[in-house]
C-alpha positions as CSV (number, residue, x, y, z in Angstrom):
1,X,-13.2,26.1,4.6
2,X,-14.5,23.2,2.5
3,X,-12.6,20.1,3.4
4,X,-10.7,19.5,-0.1
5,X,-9.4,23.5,0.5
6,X,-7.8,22.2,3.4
7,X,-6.3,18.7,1.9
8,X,-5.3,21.0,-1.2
9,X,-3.3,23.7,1.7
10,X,-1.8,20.7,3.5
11,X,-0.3,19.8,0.1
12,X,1.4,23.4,-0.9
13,X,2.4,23.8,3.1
14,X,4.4,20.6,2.5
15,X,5.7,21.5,-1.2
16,X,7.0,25.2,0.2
17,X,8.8,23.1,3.0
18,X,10.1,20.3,0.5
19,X,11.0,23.3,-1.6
20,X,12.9,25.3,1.0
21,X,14.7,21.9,1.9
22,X,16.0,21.3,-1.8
23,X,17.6,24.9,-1.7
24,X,19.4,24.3,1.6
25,X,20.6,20.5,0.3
26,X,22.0,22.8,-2.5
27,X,23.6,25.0,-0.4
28,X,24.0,24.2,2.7
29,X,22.7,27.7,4.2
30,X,20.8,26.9,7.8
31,X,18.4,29.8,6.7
32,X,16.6,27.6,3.9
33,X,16.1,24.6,6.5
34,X,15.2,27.5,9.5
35,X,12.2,28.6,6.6
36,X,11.0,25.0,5.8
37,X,10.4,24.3,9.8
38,X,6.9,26.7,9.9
39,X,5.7,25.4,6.8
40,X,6.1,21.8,7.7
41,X,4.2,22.4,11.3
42,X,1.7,24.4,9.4
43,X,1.1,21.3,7.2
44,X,0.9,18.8,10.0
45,X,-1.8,21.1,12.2
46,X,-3.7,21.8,9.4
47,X,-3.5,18.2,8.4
48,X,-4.9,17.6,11.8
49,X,-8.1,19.7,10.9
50,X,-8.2,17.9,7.8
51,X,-8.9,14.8,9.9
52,X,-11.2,16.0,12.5
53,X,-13.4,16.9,9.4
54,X,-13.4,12.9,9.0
55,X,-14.9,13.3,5.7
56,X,-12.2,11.0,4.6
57,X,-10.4,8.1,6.4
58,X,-6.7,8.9,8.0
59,X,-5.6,6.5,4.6
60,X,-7.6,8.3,1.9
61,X,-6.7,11.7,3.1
62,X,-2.9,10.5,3.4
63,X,-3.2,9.2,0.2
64,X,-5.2,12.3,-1.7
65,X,-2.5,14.9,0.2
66,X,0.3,13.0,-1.1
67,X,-0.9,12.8,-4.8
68,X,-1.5,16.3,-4.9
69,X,1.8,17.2,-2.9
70,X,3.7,14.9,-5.6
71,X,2.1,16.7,-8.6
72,X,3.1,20.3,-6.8
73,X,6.4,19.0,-6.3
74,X,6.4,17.5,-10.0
75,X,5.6,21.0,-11.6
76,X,8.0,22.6,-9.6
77,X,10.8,20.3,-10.6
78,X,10.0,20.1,-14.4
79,X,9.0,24.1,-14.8
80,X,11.5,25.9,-12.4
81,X,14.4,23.0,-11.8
82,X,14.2,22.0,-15.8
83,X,14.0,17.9,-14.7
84,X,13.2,16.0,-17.9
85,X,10.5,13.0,-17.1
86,X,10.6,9.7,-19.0
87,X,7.4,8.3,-20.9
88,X,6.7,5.7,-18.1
89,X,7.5,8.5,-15.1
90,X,5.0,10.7,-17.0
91,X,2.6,7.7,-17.2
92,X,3.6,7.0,-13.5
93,X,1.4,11.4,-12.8
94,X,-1.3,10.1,-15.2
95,X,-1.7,7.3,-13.3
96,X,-1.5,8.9,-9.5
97,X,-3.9,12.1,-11.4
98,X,-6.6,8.9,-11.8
99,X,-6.2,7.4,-8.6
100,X,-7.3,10.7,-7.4
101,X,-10.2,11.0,-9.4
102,X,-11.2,7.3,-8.5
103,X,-11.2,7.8,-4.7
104,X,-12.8,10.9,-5.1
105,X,-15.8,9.8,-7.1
106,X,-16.0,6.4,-5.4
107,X,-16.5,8.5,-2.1
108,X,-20.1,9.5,-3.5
């Protein structure tokens, strides 16, 4: 598996936990924060893989998973929960979208 495959499954590990989380805040049902506890130590051995690649530093790959994650989460929020963003917040995803591209190319 190429090395940004793994960042990129890192990322939707953590959004299906952050998303299984959000329904249990709503209703307080222990099976939503039971689900979200694989998921989450799926991400964080997998993220662990991700690092023993060392194709990026433990910073860069933090900061790569966490873009990515944040834009999941985004699109879940604005397509499924119906959250309206501001002009600046959607300037805020243009912003982290080129701060991926940056570390990316200036990798090569």
């Amino acid at each position: 598996m190429t090395v940004f495959l793994m960042v990129l499954a890192v990322a939707l590990l953590g959004v299906v936990g952050d998303v299984l989380i959000n329904q249990w805040a709503k209703t307080y049902e222990l099976r939503w924060w039971m689900a979200s506890v694989p998921f989450w130590l799926l991400m964080a051995t997998m993220f662990g893989f991700v690092l023993r690649q060392k194709h990026y530093s433990f910073s860069i790959a933090l900061i790569i998973i966490l873009l990515i994650h944040s834009g999941l989460v985004l699109a879940w929020d604005v397509l499924v929960e119906r959250a309206v963003l501001t002009p600046m917040q959607w300037g805020g995803v243009v912003a982290g979208l080129l701060a991926i591209t940056l570390m990316e190319v200036g990798r090569k």
